[in-house]
Wavefront OBJ file of the C-alpha trace (Angstrom):
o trace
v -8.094 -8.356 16.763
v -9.033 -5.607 19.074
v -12.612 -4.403 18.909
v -11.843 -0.954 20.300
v -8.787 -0.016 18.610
v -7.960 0.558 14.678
v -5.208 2.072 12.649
v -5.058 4.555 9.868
v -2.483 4.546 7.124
v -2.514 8.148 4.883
v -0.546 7.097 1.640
v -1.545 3.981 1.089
v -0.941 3.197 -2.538
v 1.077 0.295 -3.859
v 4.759 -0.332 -1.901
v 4.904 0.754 1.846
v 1.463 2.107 2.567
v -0.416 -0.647 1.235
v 1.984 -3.224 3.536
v 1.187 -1.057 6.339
v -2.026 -1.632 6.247
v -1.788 -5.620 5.307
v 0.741 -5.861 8.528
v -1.244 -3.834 10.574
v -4.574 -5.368 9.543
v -3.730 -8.658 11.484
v -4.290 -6.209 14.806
v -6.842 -3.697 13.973
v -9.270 -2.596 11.718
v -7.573 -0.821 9.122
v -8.509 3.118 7.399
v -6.475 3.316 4.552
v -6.482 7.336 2.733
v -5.546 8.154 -0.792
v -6.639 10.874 -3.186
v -8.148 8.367 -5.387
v -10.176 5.467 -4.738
v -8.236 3.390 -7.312
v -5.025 3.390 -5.393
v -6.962 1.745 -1.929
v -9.619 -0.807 -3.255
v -7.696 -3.756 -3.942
v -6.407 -3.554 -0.591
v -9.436 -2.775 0.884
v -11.016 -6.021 -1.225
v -7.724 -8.086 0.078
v -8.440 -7.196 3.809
v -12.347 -7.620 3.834
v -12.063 -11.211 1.974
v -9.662 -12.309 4.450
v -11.541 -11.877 7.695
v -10.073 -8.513 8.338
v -11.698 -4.956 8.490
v -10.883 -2.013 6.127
v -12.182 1.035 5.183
v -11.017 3.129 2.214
v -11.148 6.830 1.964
v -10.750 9.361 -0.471
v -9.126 12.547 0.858
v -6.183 15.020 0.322
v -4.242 15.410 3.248
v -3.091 18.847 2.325
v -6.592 20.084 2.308
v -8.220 20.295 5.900
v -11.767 20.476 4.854
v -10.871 16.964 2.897
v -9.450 15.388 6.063
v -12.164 16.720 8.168
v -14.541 15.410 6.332
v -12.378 11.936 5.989
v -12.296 11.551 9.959
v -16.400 12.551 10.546
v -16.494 9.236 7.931
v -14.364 7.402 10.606
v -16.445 8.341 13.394
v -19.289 6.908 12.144
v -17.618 3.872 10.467
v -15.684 2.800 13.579
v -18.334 4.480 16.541
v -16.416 4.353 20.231
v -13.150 2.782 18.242
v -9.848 4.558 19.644
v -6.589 5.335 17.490
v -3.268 2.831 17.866
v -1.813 3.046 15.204
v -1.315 6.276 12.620
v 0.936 6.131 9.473
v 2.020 9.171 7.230
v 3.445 7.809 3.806
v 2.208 10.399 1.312
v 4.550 11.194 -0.812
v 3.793 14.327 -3.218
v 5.748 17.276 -5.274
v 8.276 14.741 -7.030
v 9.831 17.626 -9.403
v 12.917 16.489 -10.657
v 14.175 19.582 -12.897
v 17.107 22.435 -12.476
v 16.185 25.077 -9.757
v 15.729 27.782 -12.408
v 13.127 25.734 -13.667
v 10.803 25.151 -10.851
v 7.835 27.567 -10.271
v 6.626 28.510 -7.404
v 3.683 26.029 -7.973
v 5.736 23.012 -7.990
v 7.635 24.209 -4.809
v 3.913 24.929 -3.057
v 2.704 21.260 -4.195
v 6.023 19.245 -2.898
v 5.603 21.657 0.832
v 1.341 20.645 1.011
v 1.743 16.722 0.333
v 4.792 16.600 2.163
v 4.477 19.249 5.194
v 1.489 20.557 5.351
v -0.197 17.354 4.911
v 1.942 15.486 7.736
v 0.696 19.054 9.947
v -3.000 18.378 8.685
v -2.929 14.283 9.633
v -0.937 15.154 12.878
v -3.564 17.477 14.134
v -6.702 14.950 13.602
v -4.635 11.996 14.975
v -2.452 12.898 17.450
v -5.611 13.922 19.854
v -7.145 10.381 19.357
v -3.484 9.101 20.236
v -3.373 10.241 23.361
v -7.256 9.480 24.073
v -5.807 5.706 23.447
v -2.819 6.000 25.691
v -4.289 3.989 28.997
v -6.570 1.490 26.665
v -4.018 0.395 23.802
v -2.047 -2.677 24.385
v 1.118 -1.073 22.836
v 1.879 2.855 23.197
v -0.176 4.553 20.418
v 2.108 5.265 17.416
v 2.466 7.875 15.026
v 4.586 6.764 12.116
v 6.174 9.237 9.189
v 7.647 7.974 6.380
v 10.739 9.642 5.476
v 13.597 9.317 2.472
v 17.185 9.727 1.568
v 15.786 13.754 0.667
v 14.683 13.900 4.726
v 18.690 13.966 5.533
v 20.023 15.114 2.469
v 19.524 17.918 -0.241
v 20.757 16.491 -3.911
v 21.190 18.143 -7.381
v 17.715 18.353 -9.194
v 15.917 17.532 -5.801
v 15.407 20.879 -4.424
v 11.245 20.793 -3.584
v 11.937 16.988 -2.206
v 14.722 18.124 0.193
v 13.310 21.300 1.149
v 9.754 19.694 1.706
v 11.224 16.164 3.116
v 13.306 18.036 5.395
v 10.440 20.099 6.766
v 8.559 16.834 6.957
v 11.332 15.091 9.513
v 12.088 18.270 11.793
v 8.053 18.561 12.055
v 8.374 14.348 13.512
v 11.564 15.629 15.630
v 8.984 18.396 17.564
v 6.272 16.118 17.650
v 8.723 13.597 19.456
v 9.732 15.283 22.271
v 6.322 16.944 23.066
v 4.324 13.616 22.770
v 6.530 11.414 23.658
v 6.369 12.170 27.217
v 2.992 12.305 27.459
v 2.787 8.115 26.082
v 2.532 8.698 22.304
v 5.257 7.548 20.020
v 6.675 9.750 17.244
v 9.061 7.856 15.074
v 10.573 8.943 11.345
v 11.717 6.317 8.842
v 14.123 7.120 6.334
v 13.789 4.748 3.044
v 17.251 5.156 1.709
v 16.419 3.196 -1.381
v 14.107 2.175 -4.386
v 11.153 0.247 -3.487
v 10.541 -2.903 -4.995
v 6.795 -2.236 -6.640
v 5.352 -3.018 -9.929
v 6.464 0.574 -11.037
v 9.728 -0.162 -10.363
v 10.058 -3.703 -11.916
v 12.494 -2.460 -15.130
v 14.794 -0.546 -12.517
v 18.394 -1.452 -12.595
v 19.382 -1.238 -9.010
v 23.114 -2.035 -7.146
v 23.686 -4.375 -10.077
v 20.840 -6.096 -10.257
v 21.472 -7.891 -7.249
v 18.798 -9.926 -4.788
v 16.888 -7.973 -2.662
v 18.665 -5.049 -3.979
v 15.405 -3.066 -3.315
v 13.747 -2.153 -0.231
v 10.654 -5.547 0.078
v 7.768 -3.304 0.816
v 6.159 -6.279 3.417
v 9.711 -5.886 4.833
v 9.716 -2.305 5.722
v 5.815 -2.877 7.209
v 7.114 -5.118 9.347
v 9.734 -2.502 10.679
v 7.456 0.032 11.390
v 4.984 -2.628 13.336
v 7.909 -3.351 15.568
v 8.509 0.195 15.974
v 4.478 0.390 17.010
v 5.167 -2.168 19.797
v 7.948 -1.032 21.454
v 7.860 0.241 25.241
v 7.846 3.243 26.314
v 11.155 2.759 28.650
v 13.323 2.696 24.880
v 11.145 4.343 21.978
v 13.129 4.853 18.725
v 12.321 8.762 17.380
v 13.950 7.553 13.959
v 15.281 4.610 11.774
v 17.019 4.398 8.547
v 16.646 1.158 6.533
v 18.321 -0.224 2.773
v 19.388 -2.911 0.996
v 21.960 -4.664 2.405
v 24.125 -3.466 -1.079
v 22.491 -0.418 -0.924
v 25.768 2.382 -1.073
v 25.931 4.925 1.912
l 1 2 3 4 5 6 7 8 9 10 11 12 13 14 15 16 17 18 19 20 21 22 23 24 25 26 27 28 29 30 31 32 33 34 35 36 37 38 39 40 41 42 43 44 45 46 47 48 49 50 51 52 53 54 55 56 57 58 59 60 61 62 63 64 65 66 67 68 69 70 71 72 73 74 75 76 77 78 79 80 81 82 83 84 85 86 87 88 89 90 91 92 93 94 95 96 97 98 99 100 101 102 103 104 105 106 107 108 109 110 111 112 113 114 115 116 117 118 119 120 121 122 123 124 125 126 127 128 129 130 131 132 133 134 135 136 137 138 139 140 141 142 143 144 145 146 147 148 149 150 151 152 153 154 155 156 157 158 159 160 161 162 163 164 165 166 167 168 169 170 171 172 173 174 175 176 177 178 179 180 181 182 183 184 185 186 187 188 189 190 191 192 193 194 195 196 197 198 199 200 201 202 203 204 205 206 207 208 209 210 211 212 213 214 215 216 217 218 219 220 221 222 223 224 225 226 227 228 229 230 231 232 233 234 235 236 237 238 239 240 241 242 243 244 245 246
């Protein structure tokens, strides 16, 4: 493990975020962010108790004064530590109801979590990106998770799409202005349903075997994207079950 480098992971709930920050525990020290400290202890427990570091931290990446306040906590947690590794996977604003019945609440909500928030997190991490550039092993790596909504607008999914979309063009910009200066940028679109305890009772492509998107399986994607060099970054990725229907 490196004792000058750590990761964050914003979104780190059960499914992808907590794998991200199981995966990427085995490199660095670990911050994990969620609104509530429920959704990061175990994790935090899991790491700690298996000779890893990790830090939980309760903040609301929409809010700036919250995620101010959540990176003076990192300072003095991880003093002299630099940034490898950041991962966006908060997911927010799921309002799945006819257009004429959305307010302009709902709307606001699904463009924070999902836009705003990836704004917020990019402007506290991608300065202490590129203060890692000449000390991190691999090229420091901001991560966004994305979904089928990033690429496509779909009946009764009109704050996703308009908020996911926002989220992925935001990743695009940050790609070509960081990349050349050693960050990495890279967008993941998870074109499926995520096998999690929430989603045990779903029927998905037939009930077939691995017909879900392995959550360990995806973390493991996005810690190869993290380690690729410079000379052939990937700006974005799509992954899905193998039965998974285009």
């Amino acid at each position: 493990m490196s004792s000058k480098l750590f990761a964050i992971v914003a979104g780190a709930g059960p499914g992808t975020g907590r794998a991200c920050a199981l995966r990427f525990s085995k490199a660095y020290p670990v911050v994990l962010l969620t609104r509530k400290a429920e959704s990061y202890q175990d994790t935090v427990a899991e790491i700690n108790k298996a000779g890893g570091k990790a830090i939980g931290i309760s903040a609301d990446t929409s809010d700036v004064k919250s995620l101010d306040s959540a990176f003076e906590a990192i300072a003095k947690e991880l003093p002299g530590y630099k940034l490898a590794a950041a991962i966006y996977n908060v997911g927010a604003g799921f309002s799945r109801k006819p257009f004429l019945e959305l307010t302009v609440e709902e709307f606001d909500v699904a463009i924070g979590g999902n836009a705003r928030g990836l704004f917020n997190f990019a402007q506290k991490t991608v300065p202490l990106l590129l203060e890692a550039v000449a000390d991190s092993e691999h090229p420091p790596t901001l991560l966004i998770t994305g979904a089928t909504a990033s690429v496509r607008g779909s009946y009764l999914f009109a704050t996703m799409g308009a908020s996911m979309f926002a989220r992925r063009a935001l990743g695009q910009s940050l790609a070509r202005e960081f990349g050349p200066k050693g960050v990495h940028v890279a967008h993941a679109i998870i074109d499926g349903v995520i096998d999690i305890p929430r989603t045990t009772h779903y029927s998905v492509n037939g009930g077939a075997e691995d017909g879900k998107l392995r959550a360990d399986a995806i973390a493991e994607s996005y810690w190869n994207l993290h380690t690729q060099h410079r000379s052939a970054f990937t700006q974005e990725i799509d992954m899905r079950p193998y039965v998974e229907k285009f």
